[in-house]
C-alpha positions as CSV (number, residue, x, y, z in Angstrom):
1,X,33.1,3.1,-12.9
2,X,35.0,4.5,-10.2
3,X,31.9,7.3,-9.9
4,X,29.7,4.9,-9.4
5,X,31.4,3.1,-6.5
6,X,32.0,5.9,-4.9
7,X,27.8,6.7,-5.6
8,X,27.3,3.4,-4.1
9,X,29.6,4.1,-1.4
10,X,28.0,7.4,-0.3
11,X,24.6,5.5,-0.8
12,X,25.2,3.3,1.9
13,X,26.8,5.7,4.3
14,X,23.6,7.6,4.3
15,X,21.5,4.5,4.6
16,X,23.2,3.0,7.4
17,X,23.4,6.9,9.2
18,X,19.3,6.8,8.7
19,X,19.0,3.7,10.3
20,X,21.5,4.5,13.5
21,X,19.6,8.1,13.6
22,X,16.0,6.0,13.8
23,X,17.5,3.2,15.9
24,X,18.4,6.3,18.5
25,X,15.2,8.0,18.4
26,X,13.4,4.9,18.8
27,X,15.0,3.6,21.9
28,X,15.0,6.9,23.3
29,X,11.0,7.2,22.8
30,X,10.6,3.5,24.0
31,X,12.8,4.5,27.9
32,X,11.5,8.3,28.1
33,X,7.6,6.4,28.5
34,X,8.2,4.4,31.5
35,X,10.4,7.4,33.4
36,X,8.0,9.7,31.9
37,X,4.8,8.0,33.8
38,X,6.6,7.4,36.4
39,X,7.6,10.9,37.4
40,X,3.6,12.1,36.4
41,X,2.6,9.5,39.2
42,X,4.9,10.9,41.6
43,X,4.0,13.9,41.4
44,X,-0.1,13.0,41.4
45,X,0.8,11.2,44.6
46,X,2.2,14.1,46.2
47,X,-0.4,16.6,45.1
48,X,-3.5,15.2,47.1
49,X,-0.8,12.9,49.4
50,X,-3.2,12.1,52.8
51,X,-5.6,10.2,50.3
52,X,-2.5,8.5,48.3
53,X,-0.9,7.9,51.5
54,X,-3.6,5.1,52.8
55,X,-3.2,2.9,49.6
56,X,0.3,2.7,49.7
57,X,0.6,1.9,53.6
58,X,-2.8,-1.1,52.6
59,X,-0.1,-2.1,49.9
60,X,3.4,-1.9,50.3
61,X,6.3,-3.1,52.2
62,X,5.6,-0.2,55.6
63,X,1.8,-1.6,56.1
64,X,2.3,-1.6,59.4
65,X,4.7,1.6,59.9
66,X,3.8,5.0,60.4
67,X,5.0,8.2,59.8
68,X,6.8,7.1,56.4
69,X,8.0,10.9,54.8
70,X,6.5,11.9,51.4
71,X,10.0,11.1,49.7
72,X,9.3,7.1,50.8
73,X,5.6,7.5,49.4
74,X,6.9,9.9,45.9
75,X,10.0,6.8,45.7
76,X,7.5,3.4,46.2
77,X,4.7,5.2,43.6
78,X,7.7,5.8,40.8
79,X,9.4,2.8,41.4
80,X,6.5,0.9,41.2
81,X,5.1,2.8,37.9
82,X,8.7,2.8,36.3
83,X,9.2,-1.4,36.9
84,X,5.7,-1.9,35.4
85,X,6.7,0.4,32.1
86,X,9.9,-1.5,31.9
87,X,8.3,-5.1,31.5
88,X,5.3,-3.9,29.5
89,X,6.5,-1.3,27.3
90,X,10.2,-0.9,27.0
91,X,10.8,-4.7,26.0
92,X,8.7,-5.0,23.5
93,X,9.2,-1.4,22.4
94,X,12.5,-2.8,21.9
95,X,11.8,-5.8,20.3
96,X,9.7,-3.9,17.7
97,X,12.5,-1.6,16.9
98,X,14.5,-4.8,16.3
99,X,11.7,-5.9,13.7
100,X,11.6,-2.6,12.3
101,X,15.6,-2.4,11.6
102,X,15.4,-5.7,9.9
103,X,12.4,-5.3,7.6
104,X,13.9,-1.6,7.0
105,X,17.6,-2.8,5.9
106,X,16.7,-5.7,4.2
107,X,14.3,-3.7,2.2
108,X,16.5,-0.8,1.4
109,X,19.5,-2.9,0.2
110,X,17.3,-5.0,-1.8
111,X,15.6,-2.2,-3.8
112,X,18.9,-0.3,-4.1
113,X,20.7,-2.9,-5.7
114,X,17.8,-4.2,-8.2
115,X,17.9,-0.9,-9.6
116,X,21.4,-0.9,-10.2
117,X,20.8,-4.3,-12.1
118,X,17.9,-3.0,-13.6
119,X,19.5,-0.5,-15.4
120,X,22.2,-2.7,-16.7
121,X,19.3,-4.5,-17.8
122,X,17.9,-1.9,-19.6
123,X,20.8,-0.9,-21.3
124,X,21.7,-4.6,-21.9
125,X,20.3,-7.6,-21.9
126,X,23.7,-9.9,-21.7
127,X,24.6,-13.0,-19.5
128,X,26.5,-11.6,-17.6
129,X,24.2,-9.0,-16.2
130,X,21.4,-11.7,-15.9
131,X,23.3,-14.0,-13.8
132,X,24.5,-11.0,-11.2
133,X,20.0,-10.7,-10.8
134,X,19.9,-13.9,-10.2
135,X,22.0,-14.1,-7.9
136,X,20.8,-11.1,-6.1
137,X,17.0,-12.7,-6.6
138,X,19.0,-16.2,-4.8
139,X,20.6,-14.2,-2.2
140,X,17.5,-12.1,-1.5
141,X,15.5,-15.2,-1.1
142,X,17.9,-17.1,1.4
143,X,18.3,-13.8,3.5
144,X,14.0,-13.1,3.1
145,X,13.8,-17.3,4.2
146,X,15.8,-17.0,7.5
147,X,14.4,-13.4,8.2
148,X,11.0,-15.4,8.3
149,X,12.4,-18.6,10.3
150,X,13.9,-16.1,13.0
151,X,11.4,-13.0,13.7
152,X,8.0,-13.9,12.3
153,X,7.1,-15.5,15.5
154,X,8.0,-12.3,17.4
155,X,6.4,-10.0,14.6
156,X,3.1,-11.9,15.2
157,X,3.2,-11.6,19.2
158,X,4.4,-7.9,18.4
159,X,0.7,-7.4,16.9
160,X,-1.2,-9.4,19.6
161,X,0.3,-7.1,21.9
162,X,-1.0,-4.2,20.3
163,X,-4.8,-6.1,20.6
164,X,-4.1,-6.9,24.0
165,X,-3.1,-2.9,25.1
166,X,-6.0,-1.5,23.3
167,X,-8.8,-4.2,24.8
168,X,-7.0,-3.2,28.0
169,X,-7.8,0.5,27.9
170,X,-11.5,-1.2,26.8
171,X,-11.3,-2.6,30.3
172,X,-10.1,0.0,32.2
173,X,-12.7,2.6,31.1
174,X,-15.6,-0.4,31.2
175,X,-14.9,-0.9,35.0
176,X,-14.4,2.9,35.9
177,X,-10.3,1.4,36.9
178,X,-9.0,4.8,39.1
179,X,-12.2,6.2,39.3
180,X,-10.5,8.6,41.8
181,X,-7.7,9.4,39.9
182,X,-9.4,10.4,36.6
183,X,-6.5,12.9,35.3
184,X,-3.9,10.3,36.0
185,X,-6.1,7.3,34.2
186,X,-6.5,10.3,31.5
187,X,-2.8,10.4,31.4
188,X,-2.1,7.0,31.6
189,X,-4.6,6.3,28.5
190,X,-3.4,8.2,26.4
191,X,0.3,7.8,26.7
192,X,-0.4,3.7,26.5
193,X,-2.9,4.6,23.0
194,X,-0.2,7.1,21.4
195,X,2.9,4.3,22.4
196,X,0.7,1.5,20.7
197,X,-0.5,3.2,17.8
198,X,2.8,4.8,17.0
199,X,4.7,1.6,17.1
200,X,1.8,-0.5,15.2
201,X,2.2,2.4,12.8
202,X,6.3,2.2,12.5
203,X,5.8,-1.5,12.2
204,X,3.4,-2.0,9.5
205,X,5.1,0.7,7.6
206,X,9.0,-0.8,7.8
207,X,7.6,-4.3,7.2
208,X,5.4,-2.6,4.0
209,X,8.5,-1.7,2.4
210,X,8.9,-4.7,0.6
211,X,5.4,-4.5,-1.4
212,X,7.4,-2.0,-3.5
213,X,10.2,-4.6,-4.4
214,X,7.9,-7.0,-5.3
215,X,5.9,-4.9,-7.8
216,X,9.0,-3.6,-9.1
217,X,10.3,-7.2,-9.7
218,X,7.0,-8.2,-11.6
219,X,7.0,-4.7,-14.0
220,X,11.3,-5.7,-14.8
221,X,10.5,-8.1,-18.0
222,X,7.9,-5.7,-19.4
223,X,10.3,-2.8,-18.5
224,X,12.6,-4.5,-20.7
225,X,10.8,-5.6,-23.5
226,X,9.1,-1.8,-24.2
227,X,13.1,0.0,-23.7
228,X,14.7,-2.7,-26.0
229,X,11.8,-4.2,-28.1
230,X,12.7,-7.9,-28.8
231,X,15.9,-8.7,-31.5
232,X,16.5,-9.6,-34.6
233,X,15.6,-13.7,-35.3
234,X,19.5,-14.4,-34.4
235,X,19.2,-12.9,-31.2
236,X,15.5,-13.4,-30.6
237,X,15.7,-16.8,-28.9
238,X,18.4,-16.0,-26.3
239,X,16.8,-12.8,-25.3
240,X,13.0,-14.7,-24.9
241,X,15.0,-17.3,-22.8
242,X,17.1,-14.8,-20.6
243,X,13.8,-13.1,-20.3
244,X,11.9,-16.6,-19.3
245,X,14.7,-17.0,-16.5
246,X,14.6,-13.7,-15.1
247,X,10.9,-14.3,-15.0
248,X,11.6,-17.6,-13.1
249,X,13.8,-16.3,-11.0
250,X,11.8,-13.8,-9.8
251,X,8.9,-15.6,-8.5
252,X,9.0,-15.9,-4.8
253,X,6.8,-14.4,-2.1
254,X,8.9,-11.6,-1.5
255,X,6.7,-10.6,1.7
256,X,6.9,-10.5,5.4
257,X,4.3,-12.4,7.8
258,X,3.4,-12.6,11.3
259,X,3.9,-16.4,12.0
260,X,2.4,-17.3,8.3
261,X,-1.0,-15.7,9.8
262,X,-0.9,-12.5,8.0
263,X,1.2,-10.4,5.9
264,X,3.2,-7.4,7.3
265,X,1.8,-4.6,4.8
266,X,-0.7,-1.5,5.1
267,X,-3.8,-3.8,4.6
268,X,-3.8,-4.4,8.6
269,X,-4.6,-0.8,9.2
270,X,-7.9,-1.5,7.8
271,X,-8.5,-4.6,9.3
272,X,-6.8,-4.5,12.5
273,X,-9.2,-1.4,13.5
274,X,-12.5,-2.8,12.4
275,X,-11.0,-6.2,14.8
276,X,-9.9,-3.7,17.7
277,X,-13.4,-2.0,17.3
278,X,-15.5,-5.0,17.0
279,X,-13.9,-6.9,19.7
280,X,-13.9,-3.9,22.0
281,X,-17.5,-2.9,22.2
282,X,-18.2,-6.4,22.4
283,X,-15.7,-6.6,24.9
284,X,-17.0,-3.1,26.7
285,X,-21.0,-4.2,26.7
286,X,-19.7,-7.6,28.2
287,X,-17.8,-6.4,31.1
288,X,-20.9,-3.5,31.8
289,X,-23.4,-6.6,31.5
C-alpha cells in the first residue's frame, strides 16, 4: 500500500513539473513574438532609414520637428511594433495557455485516477470500490460543469481569433498592405501564421485530451464483464446491478466546448481549414473585386 502512495506520489510530482515546464515555455514563446517583431522592425527601419524616416515624421508625435536622430526613429518603430504585439498577441497567447493548463490538468488527473479504480475494478467488483468511481465520476462532473460555466466563453473567442488573424493575413496580401516593405510583410506573415497555427494546434490538442476518458469510461463495464465473467446465481444480481450503476454513473458528456457551439477535439482541424479556406478566397476575390 505504502508503494503505491508513494507511486501516486511520484506520479503527481512529475505531472505537476510537466505542466510548470509547458506553462514556462509557453509564456516565454507568447512575450519573445512581440519583442522579437519589434526588434526586426527596428532594424528594417534603419537599414533603408531616409524612406522610413518620412512616414514616421507624416505619423508620429515630431511631425513637425526635424532633425530627430536614428535612435528616436529605431525607438518610435519598436515601441510602436512591441505595444501592438502586446494587445494582439501576448493576451490572448496568455489566455490560451490558461485554457490549455485547465483542459491539460483536469484531463490528466481524471484519467490517472480512473485507472487506479479501474483496476480495483478488475480485480474486484465490491461496494466499496464502486462507490470511490462514483464518486470520482460525481466529482469529475461538478469540476467538468464549472470548467464549462467559467472558460467556454473564452475558449470560443480563443478560436474566433484564430479566424480573424488568418482572414487578416487574407487581407493584407489582397490589398498589397506594405507593398514597399515586402521582406518585413514576409516576416510579419509568417511569424503571425506560425503564432496562430501553433496555439490553435496546442489548443485543440490539450482540450482533445478528454476524448480518451470518455472512451475509456464507455469500454469499463465490458472491461469488466470479459476479466471477471459474471457470478454465480447468488452473486449474479448484485454484480448486474453494481454494473447498471456504474453504467449510470458514467453517462455524462464528458467533453469540452467553445460556448456550446462546438466541441474542443481534433475534428476542428478538418473543419476549421476547409472554413478558413472557403471564407478566405471568398474573402480574397471580394476585396480584389
Amino acid at each position: 500500500m505504502c508503494e503505491l502512495q508513494n507511486m501516486a506520489k511520484l506520479h503527481q510530482q512529475e505531472l505537476l513539473s510537466l505542466l510548470r515546464k509547458y506553462s514556462i515555455l509557453a509564456c516565454t514563446l507568447s512575450f519573445l513574438l512581440p519583442f522579437s517583431m519589434g526588434a526586426i522592425s527596428g532594424i528594417t527601419v534603419m537599414k533603408d532609414f531616409d524612406r522610413h524616416k518620412v512616414m514616421y515624421e507624416k505619423v508620429y508625435f515630431f511631425r513637425n520637428m526635424s532633425g530627430q536622430p536614428e535612435a528616436l526613429i529605431f525607438a518610435v518603430s519598436s515601441f510602436v511594433q512591441v505595444f501592438s504585439m502586446l494587445h494582439c498577441f501576448v493576451f490572448p497567447a496568455l489566455v490560451m495557455t490558461f485554457l490549455s493548463l485547465i483542459y491539460s490538468t483536469y484531463a490528466s488527473i481524471l484519467k490517472r485516477r480512473l485507472l487506479d479504480v479501474r483496476e480495483k475494478l478488475l480485480r474486484d467488483l465490491t461496494r466499496q470500490v464502486l462507490s470511490e468511481t462514483l464518486d470520482i465520476l460525481t466529482t469529475a462532473r461538478q469540476i467538468h460543469g464549472e470548467i464549462e460555466n467559467s472558460v467556454s466563453f473564452l475558449a470560443f473567442l480563443a478560436y474566433v481569433l484564430t479566424f480573424v488573424h488568418i482572414l487578416n493575413l487574407v487581407c493584407i496580401y489582397a490589398n498589397d498592405f506594405l507593398a514597399s516593405m515586402k521582406i518585413l510583410r514576409c516576416i510579419y506573415s509568417i511569424n503571425i501564421f506560425l503564432w496562430t497555427l501553433i496555439w490553435f494546434v496546442m489548443l485543440t490538442l490539450c482540450g482533445s485530451k478528454i476524448n480518451s476518458i470518455a472512451r475509456l469510461l464507455k469500454s469499463l463495464a465490458q472491461d469488466i464483464v470479459s476479466v471477471q465473467g459474471i457470478g454465480h446465481r447468488q452473486k449474479r444480481n448484485k454484480e448486474l446491478l453494481y454494473l447498471l450503476l456504474l453504467n449510470d454513473g458514467s453517462k455524462f458528456n464528458l467533453r469540452f466546448t467553445g460556448w456550446s457551439m462546438f466541441y474542443v477535439d481534433k475534428k476542428l482541424f478538418l473543419s476549421t481549414s476547409g472554413v478558413l479556406v472557403t471564407y478566405g478566397v471568398l474573402f480574397a476575390k471580394g476585396l480584389r473585386s
